[in-house]
C-alpha positions as CSV (number, residue, x, y, z in Angstrom):
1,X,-71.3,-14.3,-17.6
2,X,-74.6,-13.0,-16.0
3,X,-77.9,-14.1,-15.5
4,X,-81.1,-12.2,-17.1
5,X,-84.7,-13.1,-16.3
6,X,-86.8,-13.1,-19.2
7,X,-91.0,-13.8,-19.3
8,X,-90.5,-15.5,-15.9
9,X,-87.5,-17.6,-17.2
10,X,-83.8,-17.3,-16.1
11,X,-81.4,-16.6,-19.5
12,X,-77.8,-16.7,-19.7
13,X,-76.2,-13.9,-21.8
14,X,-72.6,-14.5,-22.6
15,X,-70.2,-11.8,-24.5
16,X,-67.5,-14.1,-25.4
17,X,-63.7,-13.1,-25.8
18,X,-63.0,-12.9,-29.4
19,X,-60.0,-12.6,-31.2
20,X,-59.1,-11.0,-34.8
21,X,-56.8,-9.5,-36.8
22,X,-57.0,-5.7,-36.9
23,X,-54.9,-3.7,-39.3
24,X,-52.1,-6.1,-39.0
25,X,-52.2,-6.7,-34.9
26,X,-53.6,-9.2,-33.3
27,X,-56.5,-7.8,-31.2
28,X,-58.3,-9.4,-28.5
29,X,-61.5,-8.2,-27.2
30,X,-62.9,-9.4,-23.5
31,X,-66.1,-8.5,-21.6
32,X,-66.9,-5.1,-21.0
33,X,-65.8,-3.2,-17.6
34,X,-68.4,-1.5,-16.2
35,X,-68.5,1.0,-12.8
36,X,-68.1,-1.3,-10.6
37,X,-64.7,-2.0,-12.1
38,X,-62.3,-5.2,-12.5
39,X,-60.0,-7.2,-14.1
40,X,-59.3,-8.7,-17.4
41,X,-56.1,-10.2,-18.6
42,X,-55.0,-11.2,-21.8
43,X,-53.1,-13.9,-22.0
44,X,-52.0,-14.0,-25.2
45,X,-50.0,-10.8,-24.8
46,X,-49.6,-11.6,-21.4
47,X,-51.3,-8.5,-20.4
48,X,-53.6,-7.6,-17.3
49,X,-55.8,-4.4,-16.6
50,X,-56.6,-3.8,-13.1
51,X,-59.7,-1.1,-13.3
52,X,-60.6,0.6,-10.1
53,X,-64.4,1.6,-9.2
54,X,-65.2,4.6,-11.0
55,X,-63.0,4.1,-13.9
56,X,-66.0,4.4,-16.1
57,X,-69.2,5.3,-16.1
58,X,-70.8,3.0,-18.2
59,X,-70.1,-0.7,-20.4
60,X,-65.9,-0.3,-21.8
61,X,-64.7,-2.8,-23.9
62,X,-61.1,-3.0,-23.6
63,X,-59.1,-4.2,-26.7
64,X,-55.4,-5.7,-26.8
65,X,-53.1,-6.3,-29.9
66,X,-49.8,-7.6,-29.9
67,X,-47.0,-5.0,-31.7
68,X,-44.9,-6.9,-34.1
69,X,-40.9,-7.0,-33.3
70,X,-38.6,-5.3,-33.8
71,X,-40.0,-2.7,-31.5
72,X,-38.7,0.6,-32.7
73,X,-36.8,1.7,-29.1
74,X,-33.9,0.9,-27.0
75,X,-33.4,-2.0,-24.8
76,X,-37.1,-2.8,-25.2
77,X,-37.6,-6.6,-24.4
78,X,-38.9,-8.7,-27.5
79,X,-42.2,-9.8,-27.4
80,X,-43.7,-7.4,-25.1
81,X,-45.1,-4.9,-27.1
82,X,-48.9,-4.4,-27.1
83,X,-51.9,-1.7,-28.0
84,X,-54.3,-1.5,-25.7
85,X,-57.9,0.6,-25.8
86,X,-59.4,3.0,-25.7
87,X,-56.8,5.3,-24.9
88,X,-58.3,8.1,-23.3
89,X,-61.8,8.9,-21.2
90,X,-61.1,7.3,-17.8
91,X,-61.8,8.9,-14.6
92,X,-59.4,6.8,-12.5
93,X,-55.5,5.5,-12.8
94,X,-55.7,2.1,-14.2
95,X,-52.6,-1.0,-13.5
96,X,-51.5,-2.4,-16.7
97,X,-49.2,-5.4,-16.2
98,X,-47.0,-6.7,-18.8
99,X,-45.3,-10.3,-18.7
100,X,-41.9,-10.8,-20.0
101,X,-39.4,-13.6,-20.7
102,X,-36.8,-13.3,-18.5
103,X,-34.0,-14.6,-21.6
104,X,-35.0,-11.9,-23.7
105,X,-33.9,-9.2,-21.6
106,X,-31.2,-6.8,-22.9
107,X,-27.7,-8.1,-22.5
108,X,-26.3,-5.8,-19.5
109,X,-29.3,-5.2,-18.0
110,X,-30.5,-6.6,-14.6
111,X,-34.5,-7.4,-14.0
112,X,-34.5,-4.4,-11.9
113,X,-34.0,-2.1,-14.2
114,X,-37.2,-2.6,-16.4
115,X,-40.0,-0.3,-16.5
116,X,-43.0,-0.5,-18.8
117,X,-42.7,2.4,-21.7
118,X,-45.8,4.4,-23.1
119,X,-45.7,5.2,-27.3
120,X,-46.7,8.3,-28.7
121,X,-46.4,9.1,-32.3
122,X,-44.9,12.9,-31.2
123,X,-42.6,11.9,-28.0
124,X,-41.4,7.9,-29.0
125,X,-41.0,5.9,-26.2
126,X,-40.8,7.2,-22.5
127,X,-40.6,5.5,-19.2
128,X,-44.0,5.9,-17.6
129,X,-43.4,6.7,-13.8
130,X,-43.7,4.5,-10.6
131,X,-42.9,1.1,-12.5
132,X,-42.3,-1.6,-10.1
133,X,-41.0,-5.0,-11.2
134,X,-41.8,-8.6,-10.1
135,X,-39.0,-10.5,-11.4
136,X,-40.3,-14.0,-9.5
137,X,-43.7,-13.4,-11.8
138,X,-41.5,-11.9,-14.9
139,X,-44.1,-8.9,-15.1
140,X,-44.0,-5.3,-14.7
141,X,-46.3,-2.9,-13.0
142,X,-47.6,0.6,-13.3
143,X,-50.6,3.0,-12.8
144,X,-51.3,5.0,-16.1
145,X,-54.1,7.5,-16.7
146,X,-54.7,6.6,-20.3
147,X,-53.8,3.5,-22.4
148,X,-52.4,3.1,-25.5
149,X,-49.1,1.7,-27.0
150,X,-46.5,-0.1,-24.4
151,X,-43.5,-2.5,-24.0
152,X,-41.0,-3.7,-21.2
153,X,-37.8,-1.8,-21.5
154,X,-34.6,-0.8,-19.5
155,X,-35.1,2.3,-17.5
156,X,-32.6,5.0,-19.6
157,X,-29.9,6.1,-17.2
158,X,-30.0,9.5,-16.4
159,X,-27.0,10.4,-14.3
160,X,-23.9,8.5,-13.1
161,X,-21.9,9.8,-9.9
162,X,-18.4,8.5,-8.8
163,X,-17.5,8.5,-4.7
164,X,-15.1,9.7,-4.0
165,X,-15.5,12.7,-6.6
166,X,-11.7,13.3,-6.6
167,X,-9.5,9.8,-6.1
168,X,-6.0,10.3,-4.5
169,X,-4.0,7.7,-4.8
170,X,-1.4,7.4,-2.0
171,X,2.2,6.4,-2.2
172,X,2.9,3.4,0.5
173,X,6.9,2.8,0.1
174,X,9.5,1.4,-1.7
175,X,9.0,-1.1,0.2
176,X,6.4,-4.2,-0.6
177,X,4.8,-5.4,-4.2
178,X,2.6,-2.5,-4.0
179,X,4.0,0.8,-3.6
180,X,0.3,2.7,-4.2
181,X,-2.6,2.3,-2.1
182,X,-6.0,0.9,-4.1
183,X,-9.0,3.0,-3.6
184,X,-12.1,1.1,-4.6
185,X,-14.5,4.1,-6.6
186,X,-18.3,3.4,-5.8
187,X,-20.4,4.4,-9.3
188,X,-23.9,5.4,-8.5
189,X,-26.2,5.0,-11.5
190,X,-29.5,6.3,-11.5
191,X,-32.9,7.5,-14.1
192,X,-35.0,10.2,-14.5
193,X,-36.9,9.2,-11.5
194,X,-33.7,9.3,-9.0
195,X,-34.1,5.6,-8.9
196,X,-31.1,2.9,-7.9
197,X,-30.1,1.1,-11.0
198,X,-28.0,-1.7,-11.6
199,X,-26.0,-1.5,-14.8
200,X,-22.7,-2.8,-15.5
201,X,-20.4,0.1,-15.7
202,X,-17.0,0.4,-17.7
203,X,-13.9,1.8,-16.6
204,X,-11.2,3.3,-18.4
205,X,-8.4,5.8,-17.6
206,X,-6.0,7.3,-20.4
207,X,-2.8,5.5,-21.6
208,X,-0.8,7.5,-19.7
209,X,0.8,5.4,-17.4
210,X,-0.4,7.3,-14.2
211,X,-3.0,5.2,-12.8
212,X,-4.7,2.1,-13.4
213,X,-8.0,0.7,-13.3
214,X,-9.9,-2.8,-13.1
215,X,-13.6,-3.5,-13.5
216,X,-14.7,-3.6,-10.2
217,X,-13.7,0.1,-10.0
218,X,-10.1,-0.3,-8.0
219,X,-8.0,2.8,-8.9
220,X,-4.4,1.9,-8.6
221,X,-1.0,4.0,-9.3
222,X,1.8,3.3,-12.0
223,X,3.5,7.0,-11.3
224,X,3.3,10.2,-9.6
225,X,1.1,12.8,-11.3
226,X,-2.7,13.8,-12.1
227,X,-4.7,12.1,-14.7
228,X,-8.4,10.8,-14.8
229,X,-11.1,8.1,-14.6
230,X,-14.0,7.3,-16.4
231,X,-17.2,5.8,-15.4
232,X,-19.8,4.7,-18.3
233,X,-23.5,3.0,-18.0
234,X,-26.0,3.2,-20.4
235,X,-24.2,5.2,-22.8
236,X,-23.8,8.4,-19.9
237,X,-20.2,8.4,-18.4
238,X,-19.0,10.8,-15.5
239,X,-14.9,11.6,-15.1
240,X,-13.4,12.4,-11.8
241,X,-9.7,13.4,-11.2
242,X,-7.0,11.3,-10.0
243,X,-4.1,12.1,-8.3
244,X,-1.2,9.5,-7.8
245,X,1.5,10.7,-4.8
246,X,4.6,9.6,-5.1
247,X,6.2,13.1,-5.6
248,X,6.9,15.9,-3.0
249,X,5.2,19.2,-3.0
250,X,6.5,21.1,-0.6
251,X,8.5,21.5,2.3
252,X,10.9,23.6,4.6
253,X,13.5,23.4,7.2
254,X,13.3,25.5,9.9
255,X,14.3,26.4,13.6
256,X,12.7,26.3,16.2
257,X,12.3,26.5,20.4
258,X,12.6,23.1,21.5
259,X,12.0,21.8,25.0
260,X,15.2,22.2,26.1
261,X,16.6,25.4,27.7
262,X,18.7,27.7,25.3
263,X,21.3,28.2,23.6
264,X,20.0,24.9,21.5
265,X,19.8,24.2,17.5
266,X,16.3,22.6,17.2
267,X,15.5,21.6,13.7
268,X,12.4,21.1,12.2
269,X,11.3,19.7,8.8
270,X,7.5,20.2,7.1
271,X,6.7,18.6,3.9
272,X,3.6,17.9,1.9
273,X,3.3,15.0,-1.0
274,X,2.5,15.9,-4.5
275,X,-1.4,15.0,-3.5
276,X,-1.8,17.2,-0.4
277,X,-0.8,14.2,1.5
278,X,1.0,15.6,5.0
279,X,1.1,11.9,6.2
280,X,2.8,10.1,3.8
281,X,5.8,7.8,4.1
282,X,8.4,10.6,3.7
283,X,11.9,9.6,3.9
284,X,14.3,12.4,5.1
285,X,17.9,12.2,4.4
286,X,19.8,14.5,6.9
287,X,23.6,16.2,6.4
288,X,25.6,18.1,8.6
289,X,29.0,20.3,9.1
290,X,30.1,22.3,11.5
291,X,33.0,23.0,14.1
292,X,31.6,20.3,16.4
293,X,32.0,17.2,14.5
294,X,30.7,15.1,17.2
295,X,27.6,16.8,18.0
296,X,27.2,16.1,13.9
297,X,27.9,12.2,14.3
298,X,25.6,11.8,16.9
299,X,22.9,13.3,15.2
300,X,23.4,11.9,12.1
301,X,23.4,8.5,13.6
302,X,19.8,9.6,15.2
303,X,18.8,10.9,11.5
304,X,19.5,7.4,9.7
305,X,22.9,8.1,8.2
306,X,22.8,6.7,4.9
307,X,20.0,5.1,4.5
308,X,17.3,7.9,6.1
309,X,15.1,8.0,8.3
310,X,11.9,8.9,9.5
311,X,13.1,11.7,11.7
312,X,11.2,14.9,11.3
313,X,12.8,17.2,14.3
314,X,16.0,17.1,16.6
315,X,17.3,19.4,18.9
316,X,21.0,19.5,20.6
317,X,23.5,21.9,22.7
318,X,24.6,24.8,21.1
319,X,27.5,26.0,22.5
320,X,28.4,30.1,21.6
321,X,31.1,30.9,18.1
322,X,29.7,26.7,17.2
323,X,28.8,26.6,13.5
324,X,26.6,24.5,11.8
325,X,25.5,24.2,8.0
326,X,22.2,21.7,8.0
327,X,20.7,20.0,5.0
328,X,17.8,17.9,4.3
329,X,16.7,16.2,1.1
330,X,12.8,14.5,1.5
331,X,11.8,11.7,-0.6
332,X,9.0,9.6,-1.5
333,X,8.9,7.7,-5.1
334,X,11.1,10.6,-6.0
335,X,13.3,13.3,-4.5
336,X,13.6,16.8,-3.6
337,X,16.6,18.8,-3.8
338,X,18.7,19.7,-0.6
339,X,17.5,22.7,1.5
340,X,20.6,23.7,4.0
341,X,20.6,26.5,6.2
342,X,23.7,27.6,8.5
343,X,23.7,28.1,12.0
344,X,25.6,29.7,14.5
345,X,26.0,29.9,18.4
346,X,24.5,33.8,18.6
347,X,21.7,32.9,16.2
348,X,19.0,32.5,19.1
């Protein structure tokens, strides 16, 4: 409302907000926006144009008409849909802010990831930039150089990341319920913009009955061997290796110079699990001959016997024309083969 002065007299001019149906939408018409700039909100599409000073240069009339659903688009919101003009001939960014009902949101898809989406009749929907959401006020909120055709919709996702890019899996022991370690994958899930989003994400890893996975992400083994796992949001999915240890690689007996003073047999054993693992739970099961029997017995006894053991090196007195043949067989979930070498009195 403003006042005029006419012949001496003070006169009240109202334009009035006026409502009508406009090839098939529903168009509402407020006061004009002039330089100076301002609001006006439209509450029957729960709509709101901020205008800055300078927006215009003379009298706008800005017009809003609700878009029928179904909107034609993905994971748009119900209900949110609008026109708004005219479209083009502003000299400054305006804020549009659309409302939304929070129950109408897409299944899946957390408040945070809503942006407001510009129509065009060439490009369909796309997410205009710098959207910021409200989710105590149920609105959304962006600067836009022109107007036109928008809804509240899911940000698409762009890109999904998996950390740790490869997941190894270690073997623990025989011993325990869980023989595997867990290794809880972290998905990162972003847009266009390089923007944090929060969709659910699916896991799934073949039936091959290497690995496991649950929905929080925990990669867990079932056997030794290489597989992967697969990370899906928003219809974009990422797979990363997997290797499960449980198996052994590598490894090698050899002598060495011990700490003792020669003539001595010093043993050493090296060995590297199926997933580049050096420190895993080997198990080394020792056997030895030779023409000191004794020497044999006590280091057997030192090795484990039977059973194995954890012992990796051993040195003893080697006396000169004494012969020994020395195996070792290293386990984890499985076995290697026996490596034996032969040694002799002269050998060093």
């Amino acid at each position: 409302m403003r006042q005029l002065t006419r012949g001496g007299r003070r006169a009240r001019a109202l334009v009035a907000v006026s409502t009508a149906m406009v090839g098939g939408l529903l168009v509402t018409a407020c006061v004009p926006v002039g330089p100076s700039g301002g609001t006006r909100s439209f509450a029957d599409v729960r709509t709101t144009v901020h205008i800055p000073p300078g927006a215009v240069e003379g009298p706008v009339f800005i017009t809003a008409g609700r878009v029928a659903d179904p909107l034609d688009g993905v994971d748009l919101v119900p209900g949110t849909g609008v026109d708004l003009a005219p479209t083009d001939g502003w000299l400054q960014p305006l804020e549009v802010v659309l409302g939304y009902d929070e129950g109408s949101v897409p299944a899946g898809v957390p408040e945070t990831d809503l942006r407001i989406l510009h129509h065009t009749d060439a490009g369909g929907w796309t997410v205009l930039p710098g959207s910021t959401v409200d989710a105590d006020a149920n609105t959304v909120i962006v600067a836009t150089a022109t107007l036109g055709r928008f809804a509240v919709g899911a940000a698409p996702v762009a890109g999904v990341s998996v950390v740790p890019g490869a997941i190894v899996v270690g073997y623990l022991g025989a011993t325990g319920a869980h023989p595997w370690a867990e290794v809880d994958a972290t998905v990162d899930v972003r847009d266009a913009e390089g923007r944090e989003l929060g969709r659910a994400v699916d896991w799934t890893v073949p039936p091959d009955g290497i690995a496991s996975v649950d929905a929080d992400g925990v990669v867990g083994g079932l056997a030794p061997g290489t597989t992967t796992a697969t990370a899906m949001a928003g219809g974009v999915s990422t797979t990363v290796p997997v290797c499960v240890g449980g198996a052994v690689d590598w490894f090698w007996l050899s002598p060495g110079s011990g700490p003792q003073l020669p003539p001595t047999l010093y043993l050493e054993v090296s060995a590297t699990a199926s997933c580049g693992q050096t420190d895993a739970p080997f198990r080394y099961f020792w056997a030895c001959l030779g023409t000191n029997q004794l020497l044999c017995r006590e280091f057997l006894a030192v090795a484990g016997g039977l059973a194995g053991g954890t012992l990796t090196s051993y040195e003893f007195p080697l006396a000169p024309g004494e012969i020994f043949e020395i195996g070792v067989q290293v386990c984890l979930h499985s076995c290697t083969g026996v490596m034996t070498h032969a040694f002799d009195g002269a050998w060093n």
